[in-house]
DOFITI-816861 format. One record per residue: residue number from 1; chain; x, y negated, z of N, C-alpha, C in turn. Coordinates in Angstrom, 1 decimal. Layout:
BEGIN
i; ch; n_x; n_y; n_z; ca_x; ca_y; ca_z; c_x; c_y; c_z
NUM; A; X; Y; Z; X; Y; Z; X; Y; Z .
...
This chain:
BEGIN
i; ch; n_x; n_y; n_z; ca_x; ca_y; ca_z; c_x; c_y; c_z
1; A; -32.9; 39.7; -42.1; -33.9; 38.7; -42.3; -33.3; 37.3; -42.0 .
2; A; -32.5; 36.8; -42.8; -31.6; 35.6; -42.2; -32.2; 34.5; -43.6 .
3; A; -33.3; 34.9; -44.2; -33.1; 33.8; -45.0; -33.5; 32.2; -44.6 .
4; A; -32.9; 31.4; -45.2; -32.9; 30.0; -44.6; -34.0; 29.3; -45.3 .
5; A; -35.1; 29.7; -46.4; -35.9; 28.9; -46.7; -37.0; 28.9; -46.0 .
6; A; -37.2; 27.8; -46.4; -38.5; 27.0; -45.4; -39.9; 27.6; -45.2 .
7; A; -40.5; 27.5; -44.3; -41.7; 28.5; -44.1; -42.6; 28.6; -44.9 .
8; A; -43.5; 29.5; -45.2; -44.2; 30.1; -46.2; -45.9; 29.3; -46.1 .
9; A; -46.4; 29.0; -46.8; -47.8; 27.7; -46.2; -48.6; 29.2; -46.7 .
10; A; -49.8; 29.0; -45.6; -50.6; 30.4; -45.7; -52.2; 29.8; -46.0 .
11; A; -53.0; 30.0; -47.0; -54.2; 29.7; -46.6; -54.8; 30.9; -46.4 .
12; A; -55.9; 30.6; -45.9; -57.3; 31.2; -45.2; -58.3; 31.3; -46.1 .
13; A; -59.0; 32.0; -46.7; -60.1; 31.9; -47.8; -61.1; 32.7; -46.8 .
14; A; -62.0; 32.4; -46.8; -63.5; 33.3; -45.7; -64.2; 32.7; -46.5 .
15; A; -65.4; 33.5; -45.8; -66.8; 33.1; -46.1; -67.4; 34.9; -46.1 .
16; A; -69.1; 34.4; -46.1; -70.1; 35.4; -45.7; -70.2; 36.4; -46.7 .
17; A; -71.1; 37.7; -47.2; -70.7; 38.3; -47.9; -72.0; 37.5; -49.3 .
18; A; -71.0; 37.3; -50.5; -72.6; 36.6; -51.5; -72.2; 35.5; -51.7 .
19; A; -71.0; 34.6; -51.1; -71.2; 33.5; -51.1; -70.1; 32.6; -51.4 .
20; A; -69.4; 33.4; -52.3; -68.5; 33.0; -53.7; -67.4; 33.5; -53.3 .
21; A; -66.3; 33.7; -53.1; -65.0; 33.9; -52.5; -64.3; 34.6; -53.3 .
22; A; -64.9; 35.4; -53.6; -64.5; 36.4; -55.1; -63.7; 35.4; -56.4 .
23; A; -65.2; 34.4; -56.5; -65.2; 33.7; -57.7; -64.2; 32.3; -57.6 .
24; A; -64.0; 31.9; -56.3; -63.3; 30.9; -56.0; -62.0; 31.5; -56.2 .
25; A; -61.5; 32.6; -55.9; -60.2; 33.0; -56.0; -60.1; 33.7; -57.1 .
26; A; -60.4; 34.3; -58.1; -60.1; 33.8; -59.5; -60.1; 33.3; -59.9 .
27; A; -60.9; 32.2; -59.9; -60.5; 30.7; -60.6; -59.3; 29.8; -60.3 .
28; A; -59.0; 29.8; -59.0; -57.3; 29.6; -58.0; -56.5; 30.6; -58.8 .
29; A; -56.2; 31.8; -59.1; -55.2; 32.6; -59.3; -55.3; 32.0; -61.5 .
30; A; -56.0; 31.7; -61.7; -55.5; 30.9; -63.2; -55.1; 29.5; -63.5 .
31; A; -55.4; 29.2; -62.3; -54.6; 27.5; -62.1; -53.2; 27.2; -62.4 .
32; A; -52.9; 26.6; -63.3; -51.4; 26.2; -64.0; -50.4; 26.1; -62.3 .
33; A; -49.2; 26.3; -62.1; -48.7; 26.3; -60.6; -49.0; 27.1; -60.2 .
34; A; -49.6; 27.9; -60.1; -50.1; 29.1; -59.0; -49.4; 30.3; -58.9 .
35; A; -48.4; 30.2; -59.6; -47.6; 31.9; -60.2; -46.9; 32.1; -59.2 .
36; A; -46.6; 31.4; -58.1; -45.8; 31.6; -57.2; -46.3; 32.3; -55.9 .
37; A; -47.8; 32.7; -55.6; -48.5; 33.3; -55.3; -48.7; 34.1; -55.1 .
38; A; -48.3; 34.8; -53.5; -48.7; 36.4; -53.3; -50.1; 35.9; -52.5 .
39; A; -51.1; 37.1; -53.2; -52.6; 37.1; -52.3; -52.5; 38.1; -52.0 .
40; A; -53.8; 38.2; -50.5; -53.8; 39.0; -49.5; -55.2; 40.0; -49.7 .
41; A; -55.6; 41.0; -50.3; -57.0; 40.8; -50.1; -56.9; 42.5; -49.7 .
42; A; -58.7; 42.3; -49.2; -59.0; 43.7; -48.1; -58.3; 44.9; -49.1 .
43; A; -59.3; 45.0; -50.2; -59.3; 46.0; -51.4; -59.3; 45.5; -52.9 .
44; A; -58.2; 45.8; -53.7; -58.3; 44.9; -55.4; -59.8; 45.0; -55.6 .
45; A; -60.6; 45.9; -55.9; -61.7; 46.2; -56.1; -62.6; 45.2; -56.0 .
46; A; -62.9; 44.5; -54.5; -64.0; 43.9; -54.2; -63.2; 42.1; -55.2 .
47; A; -62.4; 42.3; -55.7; -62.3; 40.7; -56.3; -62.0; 40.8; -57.7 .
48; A; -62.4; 41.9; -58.2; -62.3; 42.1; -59.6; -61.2; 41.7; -60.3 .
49; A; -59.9; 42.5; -59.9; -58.6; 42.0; -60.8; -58.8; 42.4; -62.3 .
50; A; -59.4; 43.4; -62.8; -58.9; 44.0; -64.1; -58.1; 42.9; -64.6 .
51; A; -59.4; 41.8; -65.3; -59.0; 41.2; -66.2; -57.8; 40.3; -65.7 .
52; A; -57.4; 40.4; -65.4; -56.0; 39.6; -64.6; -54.7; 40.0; -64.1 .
53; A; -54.5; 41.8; -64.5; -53.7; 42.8; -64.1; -52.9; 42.8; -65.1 .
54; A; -51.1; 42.5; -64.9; -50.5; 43.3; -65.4; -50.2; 44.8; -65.6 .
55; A; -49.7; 45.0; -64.1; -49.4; 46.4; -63.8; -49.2; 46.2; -62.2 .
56; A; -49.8; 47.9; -61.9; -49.1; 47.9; -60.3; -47.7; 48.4; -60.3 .
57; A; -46.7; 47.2; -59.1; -45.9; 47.8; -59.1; -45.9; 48.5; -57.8 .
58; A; -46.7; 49.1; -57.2; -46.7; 50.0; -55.8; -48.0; 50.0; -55.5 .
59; A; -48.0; 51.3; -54.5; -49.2; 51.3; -54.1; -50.1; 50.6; -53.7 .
60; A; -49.8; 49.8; -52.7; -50.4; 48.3; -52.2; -49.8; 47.1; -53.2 .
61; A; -49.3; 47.0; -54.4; -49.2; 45.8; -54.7; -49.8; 45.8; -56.3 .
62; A; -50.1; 44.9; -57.2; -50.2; 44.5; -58.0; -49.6; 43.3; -58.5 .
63; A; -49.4; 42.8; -59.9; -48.9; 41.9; -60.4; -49.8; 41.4; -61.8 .
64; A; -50.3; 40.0; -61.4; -51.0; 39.8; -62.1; -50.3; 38.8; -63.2 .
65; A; -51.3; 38.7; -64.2; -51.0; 38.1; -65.8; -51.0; 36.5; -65.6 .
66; A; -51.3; 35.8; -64.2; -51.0; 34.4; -63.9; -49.2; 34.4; -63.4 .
67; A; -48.6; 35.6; -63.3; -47.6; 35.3; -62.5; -47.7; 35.6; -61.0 .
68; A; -48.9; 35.7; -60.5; -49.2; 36.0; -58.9; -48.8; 37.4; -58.9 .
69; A; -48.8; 37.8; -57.4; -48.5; 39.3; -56.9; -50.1; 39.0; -55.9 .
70; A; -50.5; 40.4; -56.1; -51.8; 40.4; -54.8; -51.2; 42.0; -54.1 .
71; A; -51.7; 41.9; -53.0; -51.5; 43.1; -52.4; -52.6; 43.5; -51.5 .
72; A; -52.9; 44.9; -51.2; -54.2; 44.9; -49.9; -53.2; 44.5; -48.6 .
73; A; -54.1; 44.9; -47.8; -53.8; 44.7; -46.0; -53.5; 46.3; -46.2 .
74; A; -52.3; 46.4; -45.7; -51.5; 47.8; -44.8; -52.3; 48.3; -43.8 .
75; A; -51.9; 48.1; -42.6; -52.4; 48.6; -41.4; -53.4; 47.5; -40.7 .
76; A; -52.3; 46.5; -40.6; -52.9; 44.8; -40.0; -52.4; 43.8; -40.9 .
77; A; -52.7; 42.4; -40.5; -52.2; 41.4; -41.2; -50.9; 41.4; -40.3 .
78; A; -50.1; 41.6; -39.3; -48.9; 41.7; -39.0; -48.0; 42.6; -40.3 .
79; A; -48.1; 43.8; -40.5; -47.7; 44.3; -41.2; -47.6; 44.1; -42.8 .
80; A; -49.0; 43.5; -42.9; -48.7; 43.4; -44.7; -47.9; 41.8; -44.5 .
81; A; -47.4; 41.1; -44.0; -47.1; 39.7; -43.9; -46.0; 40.5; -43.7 .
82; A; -45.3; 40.8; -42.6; -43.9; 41.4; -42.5; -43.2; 41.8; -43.6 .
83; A; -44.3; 43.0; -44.2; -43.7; 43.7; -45.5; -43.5; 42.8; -46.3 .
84; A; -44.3; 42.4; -46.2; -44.4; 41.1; -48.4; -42.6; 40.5; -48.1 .
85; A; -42.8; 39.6; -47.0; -41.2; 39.0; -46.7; -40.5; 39.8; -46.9 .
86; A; -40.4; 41.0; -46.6; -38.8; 41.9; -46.5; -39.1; 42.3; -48.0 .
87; A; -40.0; 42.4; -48.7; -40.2; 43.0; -49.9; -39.2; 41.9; -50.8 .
88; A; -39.6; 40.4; -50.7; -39.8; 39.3; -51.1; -37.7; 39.3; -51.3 .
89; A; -37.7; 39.8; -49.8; -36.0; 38.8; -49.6; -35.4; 40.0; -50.0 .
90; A; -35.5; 41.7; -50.5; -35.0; 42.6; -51.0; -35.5; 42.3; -52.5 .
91; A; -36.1; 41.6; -53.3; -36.4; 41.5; -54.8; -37.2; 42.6; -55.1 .
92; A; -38.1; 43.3; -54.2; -39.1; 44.3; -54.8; -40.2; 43.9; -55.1 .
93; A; -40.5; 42.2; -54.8; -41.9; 42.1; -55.4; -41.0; 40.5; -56.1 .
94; A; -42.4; 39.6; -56.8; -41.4; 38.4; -57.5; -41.2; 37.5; -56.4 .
95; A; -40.5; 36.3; -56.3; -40.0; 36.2; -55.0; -41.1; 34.4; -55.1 .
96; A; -42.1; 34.9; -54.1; -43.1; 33.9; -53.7; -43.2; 32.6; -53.1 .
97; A; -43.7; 31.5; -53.3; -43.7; 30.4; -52.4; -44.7; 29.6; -51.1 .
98; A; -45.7; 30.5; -51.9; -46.9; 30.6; -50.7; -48.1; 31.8; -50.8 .
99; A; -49.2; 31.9; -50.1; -49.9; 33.0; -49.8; -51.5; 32.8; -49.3 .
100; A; -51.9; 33.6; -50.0; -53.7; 32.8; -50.0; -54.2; 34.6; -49.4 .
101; A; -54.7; 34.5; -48.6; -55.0; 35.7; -48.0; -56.9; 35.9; -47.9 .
102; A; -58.0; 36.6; -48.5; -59.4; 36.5; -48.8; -59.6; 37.4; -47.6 .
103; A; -60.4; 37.1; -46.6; -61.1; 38.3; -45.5; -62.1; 38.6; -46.5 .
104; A; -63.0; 39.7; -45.8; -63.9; 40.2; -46.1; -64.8; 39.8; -45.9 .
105; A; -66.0; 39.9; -46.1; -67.6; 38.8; -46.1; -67.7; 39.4; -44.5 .
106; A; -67.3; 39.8; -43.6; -68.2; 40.4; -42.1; -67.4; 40.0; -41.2 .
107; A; -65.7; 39.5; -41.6; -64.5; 39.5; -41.1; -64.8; 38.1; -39.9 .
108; A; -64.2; 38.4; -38.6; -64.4; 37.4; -37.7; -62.4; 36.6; -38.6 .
109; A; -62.3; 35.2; -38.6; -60.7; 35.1; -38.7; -60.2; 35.1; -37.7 .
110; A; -60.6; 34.7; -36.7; -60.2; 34.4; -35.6; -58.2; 35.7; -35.4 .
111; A; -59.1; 36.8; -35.4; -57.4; 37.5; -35.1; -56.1; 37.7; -36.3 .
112; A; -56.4; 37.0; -37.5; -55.4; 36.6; -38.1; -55.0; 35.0; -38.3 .
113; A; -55.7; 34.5; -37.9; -55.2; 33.2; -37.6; -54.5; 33.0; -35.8 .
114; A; -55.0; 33.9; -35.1; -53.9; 34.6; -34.0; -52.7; 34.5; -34.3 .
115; A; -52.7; 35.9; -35.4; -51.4; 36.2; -36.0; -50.3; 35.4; -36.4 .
116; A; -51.4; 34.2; -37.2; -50.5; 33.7; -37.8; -49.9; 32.4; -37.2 .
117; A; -50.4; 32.1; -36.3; -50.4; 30.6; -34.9; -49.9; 31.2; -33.6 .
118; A; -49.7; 32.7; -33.6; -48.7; 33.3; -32.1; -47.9; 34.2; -32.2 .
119; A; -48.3; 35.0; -33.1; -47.1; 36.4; -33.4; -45.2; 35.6; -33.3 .
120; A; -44.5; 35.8; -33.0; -43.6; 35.0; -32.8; -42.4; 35.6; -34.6 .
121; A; -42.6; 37.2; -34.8; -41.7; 37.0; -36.0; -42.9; 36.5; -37.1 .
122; A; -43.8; 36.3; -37.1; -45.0; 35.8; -38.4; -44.7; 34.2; -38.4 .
123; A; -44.4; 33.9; -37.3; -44.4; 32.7; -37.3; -42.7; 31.9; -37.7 .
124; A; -42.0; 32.6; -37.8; -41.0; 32.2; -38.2; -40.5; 32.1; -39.5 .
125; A; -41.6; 32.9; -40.2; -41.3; 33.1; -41.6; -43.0; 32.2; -42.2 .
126; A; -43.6; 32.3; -41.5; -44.9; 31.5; -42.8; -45.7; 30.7; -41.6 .
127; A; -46.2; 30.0; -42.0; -46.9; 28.3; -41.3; -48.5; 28.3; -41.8 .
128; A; -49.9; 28.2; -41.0; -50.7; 28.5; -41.7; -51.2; 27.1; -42.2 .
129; A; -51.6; 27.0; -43.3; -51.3; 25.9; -44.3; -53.2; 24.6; -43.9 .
130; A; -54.3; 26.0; -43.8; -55.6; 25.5; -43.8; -56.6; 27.2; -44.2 .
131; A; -57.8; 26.4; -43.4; -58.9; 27.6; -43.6; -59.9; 27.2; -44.7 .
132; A; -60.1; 27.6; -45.9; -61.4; 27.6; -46.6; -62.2; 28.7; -46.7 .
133; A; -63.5; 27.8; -46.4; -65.2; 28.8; -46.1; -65.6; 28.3; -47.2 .
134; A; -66.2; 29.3; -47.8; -67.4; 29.3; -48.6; -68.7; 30.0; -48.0 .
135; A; -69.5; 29.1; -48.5; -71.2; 29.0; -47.9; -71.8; 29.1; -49.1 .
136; A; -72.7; 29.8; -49.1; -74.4; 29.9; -49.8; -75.1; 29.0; -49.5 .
137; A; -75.6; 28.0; -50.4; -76.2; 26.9; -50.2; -77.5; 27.5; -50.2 .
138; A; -78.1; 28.7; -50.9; -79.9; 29.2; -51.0; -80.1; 29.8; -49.6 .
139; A; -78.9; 30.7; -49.4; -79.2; 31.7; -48.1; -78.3; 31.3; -47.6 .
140; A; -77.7; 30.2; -46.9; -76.6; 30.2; -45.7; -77.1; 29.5; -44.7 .
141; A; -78.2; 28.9; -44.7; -79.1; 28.5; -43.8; -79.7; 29.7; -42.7 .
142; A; -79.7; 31.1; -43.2; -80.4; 32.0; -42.1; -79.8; 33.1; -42.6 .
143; A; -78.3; 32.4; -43.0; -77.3; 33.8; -42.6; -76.9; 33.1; -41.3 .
144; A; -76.5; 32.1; -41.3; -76.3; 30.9; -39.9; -76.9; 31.9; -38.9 .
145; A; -78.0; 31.8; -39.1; -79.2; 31.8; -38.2; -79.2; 33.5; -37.4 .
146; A; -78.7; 34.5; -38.2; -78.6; 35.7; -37.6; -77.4; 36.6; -37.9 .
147; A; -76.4; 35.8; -38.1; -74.7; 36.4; -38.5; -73.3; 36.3; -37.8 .
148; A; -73.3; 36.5; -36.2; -72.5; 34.6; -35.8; -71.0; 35.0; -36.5 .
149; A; -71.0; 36.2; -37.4; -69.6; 36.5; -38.4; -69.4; 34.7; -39.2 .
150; A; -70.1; 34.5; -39.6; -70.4; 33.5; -40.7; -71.0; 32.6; -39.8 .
151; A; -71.2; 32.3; -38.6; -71.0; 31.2; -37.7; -69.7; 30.6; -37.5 .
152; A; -68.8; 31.9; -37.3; -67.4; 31.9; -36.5; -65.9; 31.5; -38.1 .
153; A; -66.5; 31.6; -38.9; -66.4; 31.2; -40.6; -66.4; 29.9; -40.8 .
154; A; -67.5; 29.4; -40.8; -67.7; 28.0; -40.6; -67.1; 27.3; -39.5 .
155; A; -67.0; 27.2; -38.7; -66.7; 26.7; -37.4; -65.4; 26.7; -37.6 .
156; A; -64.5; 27.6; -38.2; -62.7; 27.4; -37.9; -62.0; 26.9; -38.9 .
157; A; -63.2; 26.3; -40.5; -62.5; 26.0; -41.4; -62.3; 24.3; -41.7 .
158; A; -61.3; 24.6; -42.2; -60.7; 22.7; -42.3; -61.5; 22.4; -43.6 .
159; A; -61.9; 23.1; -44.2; -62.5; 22.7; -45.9; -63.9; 23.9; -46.1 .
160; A; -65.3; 23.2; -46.5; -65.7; 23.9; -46.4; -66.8; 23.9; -47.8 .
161; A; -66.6; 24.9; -48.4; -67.1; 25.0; -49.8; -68.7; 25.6; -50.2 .
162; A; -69.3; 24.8; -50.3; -70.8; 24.7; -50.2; -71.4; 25.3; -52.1 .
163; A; -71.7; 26.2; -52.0; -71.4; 27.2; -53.8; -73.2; 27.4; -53.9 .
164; A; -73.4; 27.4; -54.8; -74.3; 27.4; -55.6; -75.4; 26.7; -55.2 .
165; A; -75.1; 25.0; -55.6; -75.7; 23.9; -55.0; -77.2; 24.0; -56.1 .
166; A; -76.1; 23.9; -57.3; -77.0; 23.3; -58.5; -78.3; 24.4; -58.8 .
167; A; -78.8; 25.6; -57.9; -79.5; 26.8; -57.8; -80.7; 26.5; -56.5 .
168; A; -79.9; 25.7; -55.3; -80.0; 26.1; -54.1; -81.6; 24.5; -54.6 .
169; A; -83.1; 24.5; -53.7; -83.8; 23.8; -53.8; -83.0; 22.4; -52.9 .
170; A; -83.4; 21.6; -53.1; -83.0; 19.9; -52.5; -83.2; 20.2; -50.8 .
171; A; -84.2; 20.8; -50.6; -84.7; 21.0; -49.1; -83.7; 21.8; -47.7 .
172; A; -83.6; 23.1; -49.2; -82.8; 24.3; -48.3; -81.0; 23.7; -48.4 .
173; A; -80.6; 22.9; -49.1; -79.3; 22.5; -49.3; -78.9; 21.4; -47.9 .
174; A; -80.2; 21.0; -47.9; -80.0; 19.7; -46.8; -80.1; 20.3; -45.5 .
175; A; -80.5; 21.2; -45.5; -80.9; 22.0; -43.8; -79.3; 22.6; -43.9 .
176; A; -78.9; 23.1; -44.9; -77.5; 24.2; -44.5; -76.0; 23.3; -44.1 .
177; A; -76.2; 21.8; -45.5; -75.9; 21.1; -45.2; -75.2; 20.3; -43.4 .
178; A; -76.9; 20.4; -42.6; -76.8; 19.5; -41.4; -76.5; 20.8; -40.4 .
179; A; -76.8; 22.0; -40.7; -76.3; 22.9; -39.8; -74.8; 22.9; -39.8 .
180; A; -74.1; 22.9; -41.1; -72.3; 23.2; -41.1; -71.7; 21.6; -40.4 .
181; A; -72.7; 20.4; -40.6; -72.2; 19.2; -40.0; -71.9; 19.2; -38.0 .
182; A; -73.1; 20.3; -37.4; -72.9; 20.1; -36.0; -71.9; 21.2; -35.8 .
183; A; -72.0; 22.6; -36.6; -71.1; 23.6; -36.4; -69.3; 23.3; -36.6 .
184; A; -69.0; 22.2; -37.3; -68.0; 21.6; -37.6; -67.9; 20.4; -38.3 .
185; A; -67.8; 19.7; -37.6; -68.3; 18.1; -38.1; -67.0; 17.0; -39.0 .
186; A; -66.0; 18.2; -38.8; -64.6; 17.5; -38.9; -64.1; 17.7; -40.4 .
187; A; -65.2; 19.1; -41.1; -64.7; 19.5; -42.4; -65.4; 19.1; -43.3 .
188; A; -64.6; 18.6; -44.5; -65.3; 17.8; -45.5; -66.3; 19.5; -46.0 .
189; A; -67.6; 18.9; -46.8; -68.3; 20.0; -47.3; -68.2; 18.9; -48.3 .
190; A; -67.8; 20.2; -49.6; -67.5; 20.4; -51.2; -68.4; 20.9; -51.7 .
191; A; -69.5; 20.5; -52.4; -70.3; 21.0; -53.4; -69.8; 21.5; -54.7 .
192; A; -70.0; 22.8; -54.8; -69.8; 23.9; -55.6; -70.9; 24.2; -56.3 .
193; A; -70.2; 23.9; -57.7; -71.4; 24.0; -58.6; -70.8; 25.6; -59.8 .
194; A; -71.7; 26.2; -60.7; -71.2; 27.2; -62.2; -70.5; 25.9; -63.1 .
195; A; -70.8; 25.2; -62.9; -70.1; 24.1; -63.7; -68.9; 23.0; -63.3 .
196; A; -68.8; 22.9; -62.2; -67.8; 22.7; -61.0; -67.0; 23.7; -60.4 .
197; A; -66.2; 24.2; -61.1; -65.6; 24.8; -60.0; -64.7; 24.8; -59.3 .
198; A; -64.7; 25.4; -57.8; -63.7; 24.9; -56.9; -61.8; 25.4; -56.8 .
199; A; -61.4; 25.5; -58.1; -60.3; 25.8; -57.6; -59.4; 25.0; -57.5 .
200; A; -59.6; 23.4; -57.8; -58.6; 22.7; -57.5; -59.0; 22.2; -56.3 .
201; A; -60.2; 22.2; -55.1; -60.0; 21.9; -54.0; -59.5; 23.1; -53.3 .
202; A; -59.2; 24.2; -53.6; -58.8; 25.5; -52.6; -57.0; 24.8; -53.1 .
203; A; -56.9; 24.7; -54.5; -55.7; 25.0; -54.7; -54.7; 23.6; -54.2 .
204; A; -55.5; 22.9; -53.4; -55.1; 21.7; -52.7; -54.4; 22.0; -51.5 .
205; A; -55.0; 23.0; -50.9; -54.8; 23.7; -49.7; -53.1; 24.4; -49.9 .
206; A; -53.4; 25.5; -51.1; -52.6; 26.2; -51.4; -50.9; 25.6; -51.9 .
207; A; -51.4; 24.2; -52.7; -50.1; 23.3; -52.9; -49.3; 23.0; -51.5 .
């Protein structure tokens, strides 16, 4: 493991379970530039690859029709991070320039962004880049209110993506709105619209 290129920029994709993350990262993985892209996700299943599948080349990996590689989580995120790199610097998967990894809608981040800000060999090979949350603008006001998964979501992300505005009434947008402002006051909130969509602010992160 002696390779000399420069560290690998990691984003963070979260959010609650409902409240787009699926849809934000298909629309990121068709973004012109993006082929260089290995994703991280729980299970292919929950993000709907079909239409976006080449072929699997292994059990944990896939190779998608953008050019991307997606893989599940191994054991931990120590281990699928480890493997991808040695996979990467042996030529068994295509050889990647950064990594967008989706938790699960219940997932606290906190212990992969651990991983990725102390593990000492994770850290030598990839740099975490930024966290993006996606939020329910109809229901994320009193998922807030009884989730603290999706308290702890909000609170750690540097960008935070506010999805199905143009659905959500004027009243309940402004209440979710001023809740994510005291919960994290430092992250811009991005209104996410069916007609807006957010993959050139995730894929801001990801450049």
């Amino acid at each position: 493991m002696s390779d000399p290129s420069p560290l690998i920029p990691v984003t963070l994709l979260t959010g609650f379970l409902g409240s787009g993350k699926t849809t934000v990262l298909n629309h990121v993985l068709k973004q012109p530039g993006m082929e260089a892209t290995a994703v991280i996700v729980n299970e292919f299943g929950e993000i709907g690859l079909d239409h976006l599948l080449i072929e699997r080349s292994s059990e944990n990996v896939v190779l998608l029709n953008s050019g991307c590689l997606c893989c599940t989580v191994r054991s931990d995120i120590f281990e699928t991070l480890a493997n991808l790199f040695i996979d990467r610097v042996k030529g068994k998967v295509p050889y990647f320039t950064r990594v967008a990894i989706e938790t699960t809608g219940l997932a606290d981040p906190a212990p992969i962004l651990h991983t990725l800000m102390t593990d000492s060999i994770v850290a030598a090979r990839y740099v975490l880049d930024g966290v993006v949350t996606t939020v329910d603008a109809i229901n994320g006001a009193a998922i807030l209110d009884r989730q603290p998964e999706a308290i702890k979501q909000a609170a750690v992300a540097d960008r935070l993506l506010l999805t199905k505005t143009d659905l959500a009434e004027p009243g309940a947008r402004q209440i979710i709105e001023d809740q994510l402002k005291e919960l994290n006051p430092s992250a811009p909130i991005v209104a996410i619209t069916r007609r807006r969509r957010s993959g050139a602010v995730v894929q801001h992160r990801l450049l």
